[in-house]
N, C-alpha and C positions, 0 to 999 in steps of 0.2 A: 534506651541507653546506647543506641546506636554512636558509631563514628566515621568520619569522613573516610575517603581512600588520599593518602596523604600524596599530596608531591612538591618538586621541588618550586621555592619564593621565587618570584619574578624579583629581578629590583628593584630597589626604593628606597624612597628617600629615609634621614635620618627620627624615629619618633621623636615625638612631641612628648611635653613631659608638661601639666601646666595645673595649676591649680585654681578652683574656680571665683568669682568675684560672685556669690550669691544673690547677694544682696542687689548687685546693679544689674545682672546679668535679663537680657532680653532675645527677645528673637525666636524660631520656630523651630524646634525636634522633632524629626520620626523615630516614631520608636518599632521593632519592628523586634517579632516574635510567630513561635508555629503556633498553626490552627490549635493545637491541642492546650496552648498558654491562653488561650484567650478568654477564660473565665478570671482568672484572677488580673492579667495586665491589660487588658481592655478598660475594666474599672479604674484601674490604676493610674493611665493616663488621664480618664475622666476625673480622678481626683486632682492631678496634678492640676489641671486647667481650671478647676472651680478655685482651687486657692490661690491661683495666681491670674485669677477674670480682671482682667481692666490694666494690668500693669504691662504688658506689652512682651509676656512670655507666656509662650503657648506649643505644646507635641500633640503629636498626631500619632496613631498607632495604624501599622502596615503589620499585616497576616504573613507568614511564611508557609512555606507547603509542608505537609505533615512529615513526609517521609525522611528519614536523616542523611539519607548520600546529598537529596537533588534541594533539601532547605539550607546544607551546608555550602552546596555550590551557589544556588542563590545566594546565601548571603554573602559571602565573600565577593560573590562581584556587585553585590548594593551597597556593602560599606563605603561610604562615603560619597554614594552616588544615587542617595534614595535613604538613605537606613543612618543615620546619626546615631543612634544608641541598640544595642543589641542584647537580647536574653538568648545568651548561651551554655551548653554542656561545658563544665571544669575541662574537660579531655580537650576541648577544641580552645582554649586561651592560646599556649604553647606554640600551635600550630597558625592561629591568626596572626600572633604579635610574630611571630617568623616570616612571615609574604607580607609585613608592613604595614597589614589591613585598618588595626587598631592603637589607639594611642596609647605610648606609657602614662598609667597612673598614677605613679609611685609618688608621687608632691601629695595629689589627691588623698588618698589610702593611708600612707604612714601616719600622719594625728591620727586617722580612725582607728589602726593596730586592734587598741585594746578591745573593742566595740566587738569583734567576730570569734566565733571560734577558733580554734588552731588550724585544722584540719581545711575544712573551708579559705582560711588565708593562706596557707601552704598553697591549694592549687591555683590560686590567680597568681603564684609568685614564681618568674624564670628569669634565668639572669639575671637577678640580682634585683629585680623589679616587678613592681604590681601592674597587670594588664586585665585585671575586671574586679566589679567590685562585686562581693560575694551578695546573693539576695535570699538561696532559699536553699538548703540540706538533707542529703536521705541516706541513709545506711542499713544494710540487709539486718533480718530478725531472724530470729529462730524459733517457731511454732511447733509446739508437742502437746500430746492429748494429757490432759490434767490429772493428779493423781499422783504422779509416779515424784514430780518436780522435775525440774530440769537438770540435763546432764552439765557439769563443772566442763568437759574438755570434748573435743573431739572425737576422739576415741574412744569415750565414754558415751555419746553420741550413737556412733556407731554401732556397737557393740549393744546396745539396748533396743537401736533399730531393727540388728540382725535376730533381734527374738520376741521383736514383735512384726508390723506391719511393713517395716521399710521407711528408707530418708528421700525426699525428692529436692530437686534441687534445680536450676537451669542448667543442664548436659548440654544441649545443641552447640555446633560448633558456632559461637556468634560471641558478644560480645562478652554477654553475662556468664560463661563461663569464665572469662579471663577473670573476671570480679570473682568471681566463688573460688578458682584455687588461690586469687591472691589471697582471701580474706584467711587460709588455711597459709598458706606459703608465709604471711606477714607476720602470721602467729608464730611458726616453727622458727619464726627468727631472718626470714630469704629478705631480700633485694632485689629488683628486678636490674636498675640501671647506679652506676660507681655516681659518687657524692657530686662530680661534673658534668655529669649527664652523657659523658662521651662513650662511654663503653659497658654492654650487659654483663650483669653482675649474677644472673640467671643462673647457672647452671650451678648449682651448687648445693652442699648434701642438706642444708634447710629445704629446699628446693625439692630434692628428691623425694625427703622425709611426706612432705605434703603430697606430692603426688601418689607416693605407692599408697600411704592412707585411701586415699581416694579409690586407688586400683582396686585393694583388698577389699573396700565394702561394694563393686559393682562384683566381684569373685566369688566374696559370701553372702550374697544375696542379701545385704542390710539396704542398700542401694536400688531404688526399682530399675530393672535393667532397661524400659522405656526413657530415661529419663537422658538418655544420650541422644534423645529429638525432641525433649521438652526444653520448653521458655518460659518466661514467667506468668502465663494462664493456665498451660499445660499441670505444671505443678501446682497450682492453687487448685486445681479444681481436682486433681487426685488427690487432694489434702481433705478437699471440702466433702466433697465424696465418699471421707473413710477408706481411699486404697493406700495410704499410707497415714502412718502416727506420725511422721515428724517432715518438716518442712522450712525449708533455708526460701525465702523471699523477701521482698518490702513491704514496710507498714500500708500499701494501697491495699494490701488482699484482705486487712483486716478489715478494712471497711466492707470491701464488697461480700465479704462471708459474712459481715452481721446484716445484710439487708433482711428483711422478714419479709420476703419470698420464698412460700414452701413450695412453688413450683421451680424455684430453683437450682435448687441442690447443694444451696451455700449448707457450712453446718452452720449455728447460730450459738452454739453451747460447746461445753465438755473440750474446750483447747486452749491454751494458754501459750504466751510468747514473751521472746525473754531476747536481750541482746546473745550475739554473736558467742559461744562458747572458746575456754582457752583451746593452746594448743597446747599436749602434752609435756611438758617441761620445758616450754614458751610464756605465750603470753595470748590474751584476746586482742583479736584483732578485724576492723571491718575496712572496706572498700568505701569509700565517700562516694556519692553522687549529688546532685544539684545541679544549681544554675547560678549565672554571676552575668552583669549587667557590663557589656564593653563599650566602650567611644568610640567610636571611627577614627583614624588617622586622621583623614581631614573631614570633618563636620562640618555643616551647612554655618551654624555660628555655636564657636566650641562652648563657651560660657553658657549658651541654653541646653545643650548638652549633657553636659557636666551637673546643670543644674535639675535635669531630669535623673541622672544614674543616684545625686544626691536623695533626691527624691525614693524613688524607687526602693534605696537600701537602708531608707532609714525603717527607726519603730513603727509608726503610724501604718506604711503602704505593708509593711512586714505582716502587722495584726491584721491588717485586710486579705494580704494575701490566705491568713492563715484561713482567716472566715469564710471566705469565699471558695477557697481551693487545696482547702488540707495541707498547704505547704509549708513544711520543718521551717523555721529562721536560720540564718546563718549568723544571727545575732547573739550572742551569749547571754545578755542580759533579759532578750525574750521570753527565755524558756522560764524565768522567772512570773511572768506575766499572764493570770491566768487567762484573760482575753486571747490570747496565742495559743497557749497550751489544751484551753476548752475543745477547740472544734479538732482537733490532732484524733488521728483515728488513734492510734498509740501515744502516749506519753506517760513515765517519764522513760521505758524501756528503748525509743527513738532516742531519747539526748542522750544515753550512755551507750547507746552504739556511736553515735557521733562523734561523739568526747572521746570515743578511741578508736576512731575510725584512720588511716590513712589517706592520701590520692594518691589516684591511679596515676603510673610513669608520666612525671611532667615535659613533655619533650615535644617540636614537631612533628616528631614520626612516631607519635601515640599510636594510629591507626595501624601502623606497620607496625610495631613494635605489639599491638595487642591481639591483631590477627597472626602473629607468629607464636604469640603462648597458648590461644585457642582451640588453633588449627592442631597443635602437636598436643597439646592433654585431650584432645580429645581423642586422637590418633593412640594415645597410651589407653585410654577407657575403654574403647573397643577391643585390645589386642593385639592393634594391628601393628605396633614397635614397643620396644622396649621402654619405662620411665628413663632410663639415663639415656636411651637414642631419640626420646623426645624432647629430652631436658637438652641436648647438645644440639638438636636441630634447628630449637628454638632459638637458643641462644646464639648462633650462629646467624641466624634469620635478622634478627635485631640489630647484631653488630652490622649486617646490610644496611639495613634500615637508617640507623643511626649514621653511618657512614653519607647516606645522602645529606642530609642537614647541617655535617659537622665543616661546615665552612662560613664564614662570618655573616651575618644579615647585609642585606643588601649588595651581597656579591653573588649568592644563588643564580643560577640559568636552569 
């Protein structure tokens, strides 16, 4: 769930905005994704190329490096110099279609509308326009030992943690903390950034509300106090372990806790998961993650292009994807389909995180703007400042942040 380190667009030219001729469209795409996509869009392309053998449209698939600083800097400079079509993190749209990398799709996307989730078409969308098309969806769960049921709210949550084993969750200061107090902060009602994207809307008593939560169960020990250098293995495996009862991750841990390997240490039994709990006189609320399919600004020939991402985001590659690589649709009508929903390590408790899932701040300076909420709630979990000197630091942090971007595309240095 990594993200770039943001900086300022080079300039450039004005996007393309086009919609595709399927039907006539020829010519050759790369399609280019990381090592770790390479189960499901490797086939992917090989399905493209068998249904379209002999007619004179054909992609190619290019591996990106696994890690997310140096596959984000690669891509960015193979867009449109190697890389016609791209599978990338919702966080990184905002940020390509600002340095001109990628093309607007809004011609493209608007007939589709109805076809995707909300959540999922919220994050390809800035300025007023669609810059990827959504392909695949995930939203954090909440795992508790069976029995008891699930707690209604967070604080109910909590409070049941603190008298039994403890809650784990990803602490470390990195990305998935910003995800986890949003998923608390979007409940209690917070905002990260105002309706135009130009100014943090952070610091504010939703805001607080979430965070001292948060304090209070590392305080009264409902919280494992390791878990301010845990990530998402860290806490799957104290979960799977039995050192804690309850567990905030992704539907991937489900899978790897049922493997039946009892040299393991997965548990295999005795735990159950449920979407995302409310906030206390809020509302439930998750953090969206996935992937969405970009154009290049200038593509090798756009119509083949175009007519790959078409590919890629329809039902057919969606159900393979599923098959092949456990991955959520961003499809609405998928979830209906039990070909897609079969091979899901979780379903249907994935589609109602997702159906109320938000995304994360849509902005170029996502990476600024989410190492500055990280850095400071973690800062608050340890002790080492106060929730409202971290809520003020933050937000001060962002209006930086935001401050570099807030000048028109293509006039950037």
């Amino acid at each position: 769930m990594g993200t770039p380190a943001s900086t300022p667009a080079p300039e450039v030219a004005e996007p393309h905005s086009h919609t595709p001729d399927l039907k006539s469209a020829r010519g050759v795409a790369t399609y280019c994704a990381g090592i770790y996509d390479r189960k499901s869009e490797q086939p992917a392309v090989a399905d493209f190329n068998r249904a379209h053998r002999g007619d004179g449209l054909r992609a190619r698939f290019r591996r990106l490096p696994a890690a997310p600083d140096p596959h984000f800097r690669r891509l960015a400079k193979l867009l449109g110099r190697g890389c016609d079509v791209a599978l990338v993190d919702f966080p990184w749209i905002a940020e390509l279609a600002y340095g001109g990398l990628v093309s607007d799709l809004t011609d493209y996307v608007r007939p589709r509308e109805p076809e995707f989730m909300r959540a999922p078409l919220e994050a390809v969308r800035w300025e007023g326009g669609y810059w990827g098309v959504p392909r695949s969806a995930d939203a954090g769960l909440l795992y508790y030992e069976a029995g008891a049921g699930p707690p209604e709210t967070w604080q109910e949550l909590y409070e049941r943690a603190r008298g039994n084993d403890g809650l784990v969750y990803q602490g470390a200061a990195y990305e998935s903390l910003t995800v986890h107090f949003l998923e608390l902060a979007y409940g209690a009602g917070a905002t990260v950034l105002s309706a135009d994207g130009e100014h943090s809307e952070l610091d504010s008593p939703e805001s607080l509300r979430a965070l001292q939560l948060m304090i209070r169960g590392i305080e009264q020990e409902a919280v494992l106090p390791e878990v301010l250098r845990y990530d998402e293995e860290d806490a799957r495996l104290a979960f799977a372990e039995g050192r804690a009862s309850y567990m905030r991750n992704w539907a991937y841990a489900e899978e790897l806790m049922s493997e039946p390997d009892p040299e393991s240490g997965y548990r295999r039994s005795g735990y159950d998961y449920i979407e995302l709990p409310a906030f206390e006189g809020g509302k439930a609320a998750s953090v969206l993650a996935g992937y969405a399919v970009v154009v290049a600004d200038e593509p090798r020939d756009r119509d083949a292009a175009l007519a790959l991402a078409d590919h890629l985001t329809g039902p057919d590659a969606v159900r393979e994807a599923a098959r092949r690589a456990h991955l959520a649709p961003a499809l609405a009508d998928s979830w209906s389909d039990g070909l897609v929903t079969g091979p899901l390590p979780i379903w249907p408790e994935l589609e109602r995180s997702i159906e109320q899932a938000r995304p994360r701040p849509v902005t170029p300076a996502y990476p600024l703007v989410s190492a500055a909420i990280y850095r400071n709630v973690h800062a608050a979990l340890s002790g080492e400042v106060s929730p409202e000197d971290a809520l003020r630091r933050a937000d001060q942090e962002i209006e930086a942040a935001l401050a570099q971007v807030r000048v028109p595309r293509g006039e950037a240095s």
